[in-house]
DSSP file (Angstrom, degrees, kcal/mol; ACC not computed):
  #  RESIDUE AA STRUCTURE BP1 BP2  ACC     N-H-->O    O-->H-N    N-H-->O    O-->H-N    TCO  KAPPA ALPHA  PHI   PSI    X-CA   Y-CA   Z-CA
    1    1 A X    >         0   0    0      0, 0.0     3,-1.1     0, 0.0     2,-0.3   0.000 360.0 360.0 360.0 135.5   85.1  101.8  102.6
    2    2 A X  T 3   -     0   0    0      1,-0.2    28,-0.0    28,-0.1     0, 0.0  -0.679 360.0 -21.8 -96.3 122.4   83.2  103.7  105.2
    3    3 A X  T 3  S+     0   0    0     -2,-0.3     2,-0.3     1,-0.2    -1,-0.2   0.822  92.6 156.2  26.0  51.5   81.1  106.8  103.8
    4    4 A X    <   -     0   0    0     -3,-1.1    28,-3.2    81,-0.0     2,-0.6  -0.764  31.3-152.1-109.0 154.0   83.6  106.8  100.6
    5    5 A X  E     -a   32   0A   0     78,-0.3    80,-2.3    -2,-0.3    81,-1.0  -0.946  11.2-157.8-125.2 123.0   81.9  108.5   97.4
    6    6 A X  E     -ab  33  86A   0     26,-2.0    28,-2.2    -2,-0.6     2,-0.5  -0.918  10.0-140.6-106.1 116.9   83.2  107.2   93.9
    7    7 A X  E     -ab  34  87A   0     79,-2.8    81,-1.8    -2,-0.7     2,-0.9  -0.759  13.3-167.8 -83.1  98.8   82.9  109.0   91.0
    8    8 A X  E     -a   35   0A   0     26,-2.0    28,-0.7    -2,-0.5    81,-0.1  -0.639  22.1-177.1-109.4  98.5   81.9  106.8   87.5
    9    9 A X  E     +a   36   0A   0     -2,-0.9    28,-0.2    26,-0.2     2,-0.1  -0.260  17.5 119.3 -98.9-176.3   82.5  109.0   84.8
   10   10 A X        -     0   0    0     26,-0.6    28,-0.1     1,-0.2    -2,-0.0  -0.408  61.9 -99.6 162.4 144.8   82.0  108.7   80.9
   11   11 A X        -     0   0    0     26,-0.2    -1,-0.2    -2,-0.1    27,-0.1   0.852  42.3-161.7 -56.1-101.9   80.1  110.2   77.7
   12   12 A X        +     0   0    0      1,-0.2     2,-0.8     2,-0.1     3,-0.3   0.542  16.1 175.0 115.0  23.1   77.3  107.4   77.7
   13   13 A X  S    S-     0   0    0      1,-0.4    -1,-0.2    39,-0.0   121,-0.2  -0.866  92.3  -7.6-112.7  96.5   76.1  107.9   74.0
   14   14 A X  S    S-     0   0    0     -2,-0.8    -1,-0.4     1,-0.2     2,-0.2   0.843  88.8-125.4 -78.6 179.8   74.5  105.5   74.8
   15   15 A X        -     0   0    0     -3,-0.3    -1,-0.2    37,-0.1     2,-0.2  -0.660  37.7-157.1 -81.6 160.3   75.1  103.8   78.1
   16   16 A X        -     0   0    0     -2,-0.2   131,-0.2   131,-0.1     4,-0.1  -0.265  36.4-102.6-145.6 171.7   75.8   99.8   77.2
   17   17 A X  S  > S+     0   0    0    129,-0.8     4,-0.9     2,-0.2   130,-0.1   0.416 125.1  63.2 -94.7 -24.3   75.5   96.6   79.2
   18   18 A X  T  4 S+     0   0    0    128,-0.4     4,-0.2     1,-0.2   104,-0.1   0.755 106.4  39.5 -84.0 -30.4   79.4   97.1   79.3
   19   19 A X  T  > S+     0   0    0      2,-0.2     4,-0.7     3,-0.1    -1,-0.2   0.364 115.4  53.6-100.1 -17.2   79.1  100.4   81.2
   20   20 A X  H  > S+     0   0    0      2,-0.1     4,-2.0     3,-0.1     5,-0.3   0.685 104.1  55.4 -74.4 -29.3   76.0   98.9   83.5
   21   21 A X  H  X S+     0   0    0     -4,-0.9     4,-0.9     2,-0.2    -2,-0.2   0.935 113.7  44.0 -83.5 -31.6   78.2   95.8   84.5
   22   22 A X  H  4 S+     0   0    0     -4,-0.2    -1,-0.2     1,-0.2    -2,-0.1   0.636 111.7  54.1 -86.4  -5.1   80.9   98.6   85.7
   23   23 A X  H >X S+     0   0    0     -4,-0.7     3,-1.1     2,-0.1     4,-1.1   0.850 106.1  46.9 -73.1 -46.2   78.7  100.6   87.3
   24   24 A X  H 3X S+     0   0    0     -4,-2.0     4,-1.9     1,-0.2    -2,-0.1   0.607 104.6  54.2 -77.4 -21.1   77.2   98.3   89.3
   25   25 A X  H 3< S+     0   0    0     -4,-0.9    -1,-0.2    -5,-0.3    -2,-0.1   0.520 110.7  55.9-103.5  15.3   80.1   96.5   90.8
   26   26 A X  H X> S+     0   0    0     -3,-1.1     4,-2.4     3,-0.1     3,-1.5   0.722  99.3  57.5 -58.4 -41.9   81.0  100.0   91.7
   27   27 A X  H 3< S+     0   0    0     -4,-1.1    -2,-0.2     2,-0.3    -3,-0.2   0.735 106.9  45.2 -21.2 -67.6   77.9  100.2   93.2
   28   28 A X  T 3< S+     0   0    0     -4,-1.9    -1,-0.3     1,-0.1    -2,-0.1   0.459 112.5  55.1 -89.3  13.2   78.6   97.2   95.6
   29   29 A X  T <4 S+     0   0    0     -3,-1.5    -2,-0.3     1,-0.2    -3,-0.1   0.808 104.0  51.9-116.5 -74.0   82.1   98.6   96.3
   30   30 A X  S  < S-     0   0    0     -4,-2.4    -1,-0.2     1,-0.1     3,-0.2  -0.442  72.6-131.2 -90.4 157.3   81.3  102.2   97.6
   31   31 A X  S    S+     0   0    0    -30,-0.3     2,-0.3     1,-0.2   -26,-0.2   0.827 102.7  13.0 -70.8 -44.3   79.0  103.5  100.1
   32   32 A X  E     -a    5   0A   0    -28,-3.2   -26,-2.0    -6,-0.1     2,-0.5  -0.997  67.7-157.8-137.8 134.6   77.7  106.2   97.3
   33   33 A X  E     -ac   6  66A   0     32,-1.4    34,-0.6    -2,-0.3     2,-0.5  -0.874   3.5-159.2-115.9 122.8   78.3  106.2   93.2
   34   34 A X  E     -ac   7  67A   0    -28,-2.2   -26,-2.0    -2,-0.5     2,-0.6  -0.977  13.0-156.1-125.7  99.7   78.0  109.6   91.2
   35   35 A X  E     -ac   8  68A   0     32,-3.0    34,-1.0    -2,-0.5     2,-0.8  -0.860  16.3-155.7 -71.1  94.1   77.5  108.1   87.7
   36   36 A X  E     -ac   9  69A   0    -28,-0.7   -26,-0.6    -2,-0.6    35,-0.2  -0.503  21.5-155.3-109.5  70.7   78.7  111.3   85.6
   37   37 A X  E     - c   0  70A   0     -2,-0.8    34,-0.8    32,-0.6   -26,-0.2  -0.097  33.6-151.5 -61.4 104.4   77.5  111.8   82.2
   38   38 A X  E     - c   0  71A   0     32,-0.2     2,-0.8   -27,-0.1    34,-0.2  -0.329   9.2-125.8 -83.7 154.9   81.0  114.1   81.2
   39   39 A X        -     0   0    0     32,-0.8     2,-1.1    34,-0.1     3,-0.2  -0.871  28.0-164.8-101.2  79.5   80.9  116.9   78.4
   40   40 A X    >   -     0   0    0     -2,-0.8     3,-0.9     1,-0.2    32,-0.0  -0.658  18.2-157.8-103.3 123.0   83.6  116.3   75.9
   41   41 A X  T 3  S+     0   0    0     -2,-1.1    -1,-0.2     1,-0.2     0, 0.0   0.920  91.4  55.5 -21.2 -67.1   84.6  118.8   73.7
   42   42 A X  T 3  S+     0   0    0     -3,-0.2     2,-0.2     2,-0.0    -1,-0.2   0.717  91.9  85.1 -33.6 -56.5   85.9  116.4   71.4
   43   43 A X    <   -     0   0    0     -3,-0.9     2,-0.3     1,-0.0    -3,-0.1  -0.678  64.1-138.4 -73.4 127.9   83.0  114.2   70.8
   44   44 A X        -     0   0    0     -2,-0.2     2,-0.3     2,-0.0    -2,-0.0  -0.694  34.8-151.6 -90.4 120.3   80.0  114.3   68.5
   45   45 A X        -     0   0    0     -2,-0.3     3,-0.1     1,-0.1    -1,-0.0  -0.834  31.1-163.9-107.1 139.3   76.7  113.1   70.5
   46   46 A X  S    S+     0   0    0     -2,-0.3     2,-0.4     1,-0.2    -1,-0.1   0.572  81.6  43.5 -68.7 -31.1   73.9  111.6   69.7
   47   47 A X  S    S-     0   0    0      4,-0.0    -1,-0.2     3,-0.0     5,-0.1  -0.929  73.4-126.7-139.6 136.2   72.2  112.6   73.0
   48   48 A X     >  -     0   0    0     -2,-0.4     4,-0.7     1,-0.1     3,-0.3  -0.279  38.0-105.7 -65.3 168.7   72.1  115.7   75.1
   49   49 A X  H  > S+     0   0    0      1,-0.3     4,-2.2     2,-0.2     5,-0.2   0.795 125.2  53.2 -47.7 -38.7   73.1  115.3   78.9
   50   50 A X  H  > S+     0   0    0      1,-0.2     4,-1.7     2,-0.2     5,-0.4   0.964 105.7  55.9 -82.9 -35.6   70.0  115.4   80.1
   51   51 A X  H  > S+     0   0    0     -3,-0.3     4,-2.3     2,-0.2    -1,-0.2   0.894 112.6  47.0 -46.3 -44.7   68.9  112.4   77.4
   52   52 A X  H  X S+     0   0    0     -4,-0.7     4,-2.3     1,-0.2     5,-0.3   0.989 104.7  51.8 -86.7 -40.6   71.6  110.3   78.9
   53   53 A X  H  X S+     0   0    0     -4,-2.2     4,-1.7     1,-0.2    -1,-0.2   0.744 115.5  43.7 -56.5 -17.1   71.1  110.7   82.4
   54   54 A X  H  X S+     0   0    0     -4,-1.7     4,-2.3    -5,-0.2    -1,-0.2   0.843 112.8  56.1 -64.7 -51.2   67.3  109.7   82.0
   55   55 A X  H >X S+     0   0    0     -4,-2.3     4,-1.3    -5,-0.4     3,-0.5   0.949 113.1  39.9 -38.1 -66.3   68.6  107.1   79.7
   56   56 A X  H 3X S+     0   0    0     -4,-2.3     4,-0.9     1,-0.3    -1,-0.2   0.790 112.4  52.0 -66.9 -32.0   70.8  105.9   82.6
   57   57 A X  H 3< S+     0   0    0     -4,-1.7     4,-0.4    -5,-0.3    -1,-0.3   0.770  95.9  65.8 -77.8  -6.9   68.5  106.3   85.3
   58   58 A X  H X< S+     0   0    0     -4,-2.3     3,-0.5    -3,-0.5    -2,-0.2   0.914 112.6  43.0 -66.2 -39.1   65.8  104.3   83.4
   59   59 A X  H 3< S+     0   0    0     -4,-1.3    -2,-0.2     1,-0.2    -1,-0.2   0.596 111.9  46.6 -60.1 -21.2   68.6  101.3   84.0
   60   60 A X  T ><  +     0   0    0     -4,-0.9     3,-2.8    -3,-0.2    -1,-0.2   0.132  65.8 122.9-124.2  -3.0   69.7  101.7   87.1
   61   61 A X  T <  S+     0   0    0     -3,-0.5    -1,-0.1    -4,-0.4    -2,-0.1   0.437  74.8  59.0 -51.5  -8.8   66.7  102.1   89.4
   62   62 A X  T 3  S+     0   0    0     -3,-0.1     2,-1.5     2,-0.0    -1,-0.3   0.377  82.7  93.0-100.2 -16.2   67.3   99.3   91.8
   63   63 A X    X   +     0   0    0     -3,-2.8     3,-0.7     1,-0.2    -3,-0.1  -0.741  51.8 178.9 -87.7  98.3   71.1  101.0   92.8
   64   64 A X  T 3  S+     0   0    0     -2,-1.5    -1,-0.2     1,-0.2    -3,-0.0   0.815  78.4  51.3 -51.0 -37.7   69.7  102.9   95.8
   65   65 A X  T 3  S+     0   0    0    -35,-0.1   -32,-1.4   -33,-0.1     2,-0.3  -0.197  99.1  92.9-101.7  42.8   73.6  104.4   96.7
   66   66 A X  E <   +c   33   0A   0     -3,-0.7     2,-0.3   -34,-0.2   -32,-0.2  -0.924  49.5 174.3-118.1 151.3   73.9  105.7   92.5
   67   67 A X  E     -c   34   0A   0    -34,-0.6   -32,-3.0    -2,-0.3     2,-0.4  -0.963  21.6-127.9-159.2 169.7   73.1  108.8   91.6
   68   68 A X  E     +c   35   0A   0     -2,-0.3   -32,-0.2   -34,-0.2     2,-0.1  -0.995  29.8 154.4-151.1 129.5   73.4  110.6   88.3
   69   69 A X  E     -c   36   0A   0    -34,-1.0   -32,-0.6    -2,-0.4     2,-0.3  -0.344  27.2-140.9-149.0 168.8   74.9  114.0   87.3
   70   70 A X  E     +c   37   0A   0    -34,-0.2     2,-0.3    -2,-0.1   -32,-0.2  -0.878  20.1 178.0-129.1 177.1   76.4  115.8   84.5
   71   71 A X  E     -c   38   0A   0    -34,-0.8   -32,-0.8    -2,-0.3     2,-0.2  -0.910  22.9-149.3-175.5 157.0   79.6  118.5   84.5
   72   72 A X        +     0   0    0     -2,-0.3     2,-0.2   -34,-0.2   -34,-0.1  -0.812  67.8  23.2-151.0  76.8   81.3  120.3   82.1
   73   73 A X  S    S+     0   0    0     -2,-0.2     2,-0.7   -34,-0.1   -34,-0.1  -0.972  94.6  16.0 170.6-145.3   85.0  120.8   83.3
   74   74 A X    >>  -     0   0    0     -2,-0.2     4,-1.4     1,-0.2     3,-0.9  -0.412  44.5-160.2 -55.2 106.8   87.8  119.4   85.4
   75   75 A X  H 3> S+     0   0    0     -2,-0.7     4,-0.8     1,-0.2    -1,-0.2   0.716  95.8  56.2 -50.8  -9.3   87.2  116.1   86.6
   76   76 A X  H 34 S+     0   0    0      2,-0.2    -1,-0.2     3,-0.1     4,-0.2   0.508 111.6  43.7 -93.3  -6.9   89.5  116.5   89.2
   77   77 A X  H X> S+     0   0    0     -3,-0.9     3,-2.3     2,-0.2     4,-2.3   0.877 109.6  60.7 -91.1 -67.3   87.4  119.7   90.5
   78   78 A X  H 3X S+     0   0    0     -4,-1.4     4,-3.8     1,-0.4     6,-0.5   0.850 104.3  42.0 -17.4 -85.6   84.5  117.8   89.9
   79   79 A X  H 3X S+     0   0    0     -4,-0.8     4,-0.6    -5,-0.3    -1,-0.4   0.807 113.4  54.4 -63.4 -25.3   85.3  115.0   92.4
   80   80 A X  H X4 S+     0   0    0     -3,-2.3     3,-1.1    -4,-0.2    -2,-0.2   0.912 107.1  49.9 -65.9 -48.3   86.7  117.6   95.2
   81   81 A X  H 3< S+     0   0    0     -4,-2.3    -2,-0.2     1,-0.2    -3,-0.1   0.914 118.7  46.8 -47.5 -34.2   83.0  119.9   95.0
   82   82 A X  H 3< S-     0   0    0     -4,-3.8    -1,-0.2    -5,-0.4    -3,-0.1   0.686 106.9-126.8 -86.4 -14.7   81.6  116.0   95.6
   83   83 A X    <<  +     0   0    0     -3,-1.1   -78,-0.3    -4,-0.6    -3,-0.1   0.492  53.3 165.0  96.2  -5.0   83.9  114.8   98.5
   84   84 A X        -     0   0    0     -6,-0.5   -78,-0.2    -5,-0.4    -1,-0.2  -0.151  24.9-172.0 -61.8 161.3   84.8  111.4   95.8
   85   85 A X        +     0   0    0    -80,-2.3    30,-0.8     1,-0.2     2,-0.3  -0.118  67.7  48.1-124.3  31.3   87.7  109.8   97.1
   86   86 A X  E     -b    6   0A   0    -81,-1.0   -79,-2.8    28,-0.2     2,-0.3  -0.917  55.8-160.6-159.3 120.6   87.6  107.7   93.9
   87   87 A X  E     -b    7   0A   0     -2,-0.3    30,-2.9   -81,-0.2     2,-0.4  -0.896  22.5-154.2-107.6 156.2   87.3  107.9   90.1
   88   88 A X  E     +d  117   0B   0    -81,-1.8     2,-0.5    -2,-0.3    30,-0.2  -0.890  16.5 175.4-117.7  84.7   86.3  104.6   88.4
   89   89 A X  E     -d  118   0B   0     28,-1.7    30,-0.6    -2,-0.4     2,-0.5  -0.774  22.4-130.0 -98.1 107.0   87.2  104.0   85.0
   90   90 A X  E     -d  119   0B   0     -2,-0.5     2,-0.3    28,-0.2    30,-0.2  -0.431   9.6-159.5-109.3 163.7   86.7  101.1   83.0
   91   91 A X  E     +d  120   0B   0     28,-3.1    30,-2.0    -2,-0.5     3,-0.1  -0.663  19.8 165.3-109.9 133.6   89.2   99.5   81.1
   92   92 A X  S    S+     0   0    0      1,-0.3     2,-0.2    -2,-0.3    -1,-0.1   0.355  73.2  18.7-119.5  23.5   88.0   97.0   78.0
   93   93 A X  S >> S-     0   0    0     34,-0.0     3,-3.1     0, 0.0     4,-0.5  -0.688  77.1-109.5-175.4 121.5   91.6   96.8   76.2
   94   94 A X  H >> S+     0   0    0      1,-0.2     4,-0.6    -2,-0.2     3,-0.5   0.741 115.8  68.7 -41.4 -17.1   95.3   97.4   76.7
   95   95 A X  H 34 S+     0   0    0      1,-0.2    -1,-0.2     2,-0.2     3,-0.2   0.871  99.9  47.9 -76.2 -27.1   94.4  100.7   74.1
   96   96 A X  H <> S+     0   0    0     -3,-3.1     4,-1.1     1,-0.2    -1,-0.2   0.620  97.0  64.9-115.0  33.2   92.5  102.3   76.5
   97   97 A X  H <X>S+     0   0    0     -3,-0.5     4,-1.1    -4,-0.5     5,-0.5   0.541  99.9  62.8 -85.6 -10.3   95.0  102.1   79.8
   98   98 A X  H  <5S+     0   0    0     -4,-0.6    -1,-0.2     1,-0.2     4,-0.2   0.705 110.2  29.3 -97.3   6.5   97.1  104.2   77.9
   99   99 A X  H  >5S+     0   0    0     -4,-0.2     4,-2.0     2,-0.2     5,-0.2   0.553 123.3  53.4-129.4 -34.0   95.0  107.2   77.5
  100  100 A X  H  X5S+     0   0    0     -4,-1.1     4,-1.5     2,-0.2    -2,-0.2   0.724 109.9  51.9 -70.0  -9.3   93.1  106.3   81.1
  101  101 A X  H >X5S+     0   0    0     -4,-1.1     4,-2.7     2,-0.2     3,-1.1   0.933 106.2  49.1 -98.0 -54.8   96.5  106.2   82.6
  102  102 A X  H 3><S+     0   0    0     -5,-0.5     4,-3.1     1,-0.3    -2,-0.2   0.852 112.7  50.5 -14.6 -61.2   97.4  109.5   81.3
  103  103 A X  H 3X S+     0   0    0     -4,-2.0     4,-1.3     1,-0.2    -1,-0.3   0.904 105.9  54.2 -54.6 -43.9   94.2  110.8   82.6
  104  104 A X  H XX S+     0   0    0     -4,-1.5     3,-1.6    -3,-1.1     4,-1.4   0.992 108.4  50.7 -56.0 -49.8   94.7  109.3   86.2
  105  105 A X  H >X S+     0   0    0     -4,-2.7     4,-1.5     1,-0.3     3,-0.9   0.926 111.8  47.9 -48.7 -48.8   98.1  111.0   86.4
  106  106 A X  H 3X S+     0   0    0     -4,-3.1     4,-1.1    -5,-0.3    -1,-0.3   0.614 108.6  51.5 -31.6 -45.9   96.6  114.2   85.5
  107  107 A X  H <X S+     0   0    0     -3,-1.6     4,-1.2    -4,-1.3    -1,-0.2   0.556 112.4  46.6 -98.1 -35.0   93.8  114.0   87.7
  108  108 A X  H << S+     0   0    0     -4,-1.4    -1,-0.3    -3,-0.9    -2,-0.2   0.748 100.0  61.4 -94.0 -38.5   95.8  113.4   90.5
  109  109 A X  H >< S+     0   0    0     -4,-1.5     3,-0.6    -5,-0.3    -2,-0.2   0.883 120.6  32.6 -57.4 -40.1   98.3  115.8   90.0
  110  110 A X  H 3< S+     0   0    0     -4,-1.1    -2,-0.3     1,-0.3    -1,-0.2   0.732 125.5  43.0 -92.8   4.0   95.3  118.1   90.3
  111  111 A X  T ><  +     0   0    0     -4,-1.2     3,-3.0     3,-0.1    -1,-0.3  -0.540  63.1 179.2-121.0  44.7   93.6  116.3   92.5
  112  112 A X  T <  S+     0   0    0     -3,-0.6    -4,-0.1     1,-0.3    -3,-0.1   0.887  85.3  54.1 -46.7 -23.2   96.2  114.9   95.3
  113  113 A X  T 3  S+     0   0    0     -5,-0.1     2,-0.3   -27,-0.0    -1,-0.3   0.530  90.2  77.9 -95.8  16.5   92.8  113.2   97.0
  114  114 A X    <   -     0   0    0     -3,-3.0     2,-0.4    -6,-0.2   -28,-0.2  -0.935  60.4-161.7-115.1 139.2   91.4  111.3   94.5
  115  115 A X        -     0   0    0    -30,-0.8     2,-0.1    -2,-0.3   -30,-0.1  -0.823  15.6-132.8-112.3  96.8   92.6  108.2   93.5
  116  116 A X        -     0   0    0     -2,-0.4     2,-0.2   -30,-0.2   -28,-0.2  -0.417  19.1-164.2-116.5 120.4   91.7  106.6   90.2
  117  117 A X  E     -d   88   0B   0    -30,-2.9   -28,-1.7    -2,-0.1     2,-0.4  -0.690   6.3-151.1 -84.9 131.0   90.5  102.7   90.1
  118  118 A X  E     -d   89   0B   0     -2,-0.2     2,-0.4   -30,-0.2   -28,-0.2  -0.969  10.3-174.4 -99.2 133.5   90.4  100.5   86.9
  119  119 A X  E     -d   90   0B   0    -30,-0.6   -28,-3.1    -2,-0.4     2,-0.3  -0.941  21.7-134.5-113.3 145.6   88.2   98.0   86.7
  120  120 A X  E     -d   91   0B   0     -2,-0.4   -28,-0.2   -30,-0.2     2,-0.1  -0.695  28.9-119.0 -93.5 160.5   88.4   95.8   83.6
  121  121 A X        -     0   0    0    -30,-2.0     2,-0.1    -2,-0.3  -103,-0.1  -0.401  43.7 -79.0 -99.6 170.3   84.9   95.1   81.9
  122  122 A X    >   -     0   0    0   -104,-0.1     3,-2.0    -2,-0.1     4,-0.2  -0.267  37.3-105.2 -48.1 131.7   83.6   91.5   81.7
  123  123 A X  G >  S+     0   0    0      1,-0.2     3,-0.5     2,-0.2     4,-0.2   0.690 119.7  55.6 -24.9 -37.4   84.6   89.0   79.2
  124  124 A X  G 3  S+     0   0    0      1,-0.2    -1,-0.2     2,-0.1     3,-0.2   0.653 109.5  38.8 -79.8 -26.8   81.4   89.5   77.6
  125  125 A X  G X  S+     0   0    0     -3,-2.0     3,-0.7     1,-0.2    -1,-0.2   0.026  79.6 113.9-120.8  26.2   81.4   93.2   77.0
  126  126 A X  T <  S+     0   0    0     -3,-0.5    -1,-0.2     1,-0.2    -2,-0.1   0.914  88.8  37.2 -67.2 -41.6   85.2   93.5   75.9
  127  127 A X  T 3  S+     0   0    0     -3,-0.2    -1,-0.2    -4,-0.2    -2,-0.1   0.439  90.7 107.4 -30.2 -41.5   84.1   94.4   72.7
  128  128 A X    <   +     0   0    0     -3,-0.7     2,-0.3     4,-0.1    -3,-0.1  -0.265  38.8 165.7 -77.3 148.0   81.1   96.5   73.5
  129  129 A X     >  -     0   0    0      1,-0.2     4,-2.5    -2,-0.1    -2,-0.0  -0.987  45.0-116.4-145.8 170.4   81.6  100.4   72.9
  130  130 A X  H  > S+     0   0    0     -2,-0.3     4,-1.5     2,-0.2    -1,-0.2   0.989 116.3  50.8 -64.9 -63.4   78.8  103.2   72.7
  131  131 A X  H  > S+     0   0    0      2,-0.2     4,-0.9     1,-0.2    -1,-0.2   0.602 104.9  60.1 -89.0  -5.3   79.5  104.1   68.8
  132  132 A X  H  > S+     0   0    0      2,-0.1     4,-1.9     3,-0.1     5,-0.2   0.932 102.6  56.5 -78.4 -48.2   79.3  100.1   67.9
  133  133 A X  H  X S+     0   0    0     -4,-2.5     4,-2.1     1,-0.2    -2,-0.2   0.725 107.7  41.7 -19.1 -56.3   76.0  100.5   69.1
  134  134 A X  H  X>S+     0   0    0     -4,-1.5     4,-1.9     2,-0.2     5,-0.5   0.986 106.6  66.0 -60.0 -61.4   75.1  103.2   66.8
  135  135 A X  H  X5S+     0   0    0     -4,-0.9     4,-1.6     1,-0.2     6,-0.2   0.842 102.7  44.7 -18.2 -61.5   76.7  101.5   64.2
  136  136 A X  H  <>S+     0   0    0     -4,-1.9     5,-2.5     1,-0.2    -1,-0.2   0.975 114.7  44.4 -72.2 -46.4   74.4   98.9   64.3
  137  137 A X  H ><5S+     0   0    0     -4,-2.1     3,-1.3    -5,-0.2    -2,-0.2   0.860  95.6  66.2 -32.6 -54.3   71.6  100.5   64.5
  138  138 A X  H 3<5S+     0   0    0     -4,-1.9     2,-0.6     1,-0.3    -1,-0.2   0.891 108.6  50.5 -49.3 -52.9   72.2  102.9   62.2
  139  139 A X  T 3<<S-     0   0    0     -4,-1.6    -1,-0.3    -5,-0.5    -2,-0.1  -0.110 118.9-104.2-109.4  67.6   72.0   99.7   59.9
  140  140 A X  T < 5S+     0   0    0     -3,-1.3    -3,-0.2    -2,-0.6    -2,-0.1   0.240  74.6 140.8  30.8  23.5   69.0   98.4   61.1
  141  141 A X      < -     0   0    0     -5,-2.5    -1,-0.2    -6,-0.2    -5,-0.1  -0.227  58.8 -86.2 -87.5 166.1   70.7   95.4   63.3
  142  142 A X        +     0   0    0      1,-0.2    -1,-0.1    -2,-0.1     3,-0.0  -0.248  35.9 178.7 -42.0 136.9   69.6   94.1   66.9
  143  143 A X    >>  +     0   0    0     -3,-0.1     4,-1.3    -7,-0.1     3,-1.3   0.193  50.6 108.5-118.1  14.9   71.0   96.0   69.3
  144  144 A X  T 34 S+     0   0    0      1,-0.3     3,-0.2     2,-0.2     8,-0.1   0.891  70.3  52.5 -76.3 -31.7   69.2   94.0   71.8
  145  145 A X  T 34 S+     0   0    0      1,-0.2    -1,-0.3    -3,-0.0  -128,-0.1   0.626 114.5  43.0 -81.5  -9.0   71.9   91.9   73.4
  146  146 A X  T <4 S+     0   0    0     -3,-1.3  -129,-0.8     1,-0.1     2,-0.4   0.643 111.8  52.7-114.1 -13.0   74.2   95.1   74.1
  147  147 A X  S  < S-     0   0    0     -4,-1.3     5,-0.1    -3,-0.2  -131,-0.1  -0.897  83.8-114.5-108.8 141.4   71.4   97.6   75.5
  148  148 A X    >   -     0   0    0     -2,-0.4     3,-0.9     1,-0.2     4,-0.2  -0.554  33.9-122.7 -68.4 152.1   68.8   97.2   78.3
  149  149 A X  T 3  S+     0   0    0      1,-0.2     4,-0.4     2,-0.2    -1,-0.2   0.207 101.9  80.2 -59.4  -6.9   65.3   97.4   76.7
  150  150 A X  T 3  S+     0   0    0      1,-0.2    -1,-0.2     2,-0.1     4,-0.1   0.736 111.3  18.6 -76.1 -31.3   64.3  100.0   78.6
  151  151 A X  S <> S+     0   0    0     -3,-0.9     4,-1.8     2,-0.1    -2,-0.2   0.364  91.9  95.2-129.6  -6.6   66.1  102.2   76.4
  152  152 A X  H >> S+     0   0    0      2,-0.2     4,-1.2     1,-0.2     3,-1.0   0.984  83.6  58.3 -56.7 -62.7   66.7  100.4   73.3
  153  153 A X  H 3>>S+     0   0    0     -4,-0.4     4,-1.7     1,-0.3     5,-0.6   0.979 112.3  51.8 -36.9 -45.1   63.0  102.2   71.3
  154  154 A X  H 3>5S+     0   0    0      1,-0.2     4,-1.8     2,-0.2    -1,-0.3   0.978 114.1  41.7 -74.1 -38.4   65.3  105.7   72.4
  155  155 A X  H <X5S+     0   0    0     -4,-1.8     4,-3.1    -3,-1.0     5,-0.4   0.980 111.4  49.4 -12.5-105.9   68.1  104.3   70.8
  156  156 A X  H  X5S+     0   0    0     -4,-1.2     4,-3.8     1,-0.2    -2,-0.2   0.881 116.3  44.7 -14.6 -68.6   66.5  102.9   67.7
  157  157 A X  H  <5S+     0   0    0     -4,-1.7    -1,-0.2     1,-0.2    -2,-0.2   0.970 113.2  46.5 -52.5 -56.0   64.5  106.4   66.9
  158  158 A X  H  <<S+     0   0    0     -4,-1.8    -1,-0.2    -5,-0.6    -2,-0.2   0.876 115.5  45.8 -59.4 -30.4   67.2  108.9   67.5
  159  159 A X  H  <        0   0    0     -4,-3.1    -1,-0.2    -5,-0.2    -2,-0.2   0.821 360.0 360.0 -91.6 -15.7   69.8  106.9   65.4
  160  160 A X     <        0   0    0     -4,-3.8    -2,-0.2    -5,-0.4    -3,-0.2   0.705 360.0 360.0-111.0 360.0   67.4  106.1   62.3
């Protein structure tokens, strides 16, 4: 897709192997990736914005066309201010197409130029979510196999 800008958005507390693996084959799909560490009301963080998006760019340093953001609103505004013609959401269970398809409609009603892509996560990382992560931590198991190492020690401290 010729000088198309994708938008991959999602809390990230913390970012996962599960959320690297959909980033990146975004990443080889669009010309430019805006990685978006989103503000939800709703949700209790372990890390401010600015924590995860250092988080995430300690992972990611090798994606030359990613870049890494936060916002605190519409996503559908959000991806007009940027030019995306694409949000990227990925899917690791039929439970969360039903609340990402909800979102697409939405997005799209307010957004007629954006189009919202699922990709379904890897076999490996169907499982994986941000708050099992904590979870384990929290009770002093490995987390190694579901976080890059780069970031695990920032992990590890904030949740015990």
């Amino acid at each position: 897709m010729k000088n198309s800008i994708a938008i991959c958005p999602g809390s990230f507390d913390p970012i996962t192997y599960g959320h690297l693996d959909i980033i990146h084959r975004a990443a080889n799909m669009f010309d430019k990736v805006i990685v978006v560490v989103a503000h939800n009301k709703n949700k209790v963080t372990s890390f401010t914005p600015l924590e995860r998006v250092n988080m995430i760019k300690k992972c990611i340093p090798e994606l030359n066309n990613v870049e890494v953001d936060t916002f605190d609103g519409l996503l559908a505004d959000y991806a007009k201010q940027k030019g995306a013609k694409a949000i990227i959401k990925g899917l690791r269970a039929m439970s969360d197409f039903e609340y990402e398809f909800q979102m697409a409609l939405t997005n799209k009603k307010l957004n007629p130029d954006v189009e919202t892509l699922f990709l379904t996560t890897s076999a490996q990382n169907m499982y994986l979510s941000s708050s099992m992560v904590k979870q384990i931590a929290s009770m002093g198991g490995d987390i190694s196999s579901f976080v890059p190492e780069v970031i695990k020690e920032d992990i590890l401290e904030r949740i015990n």
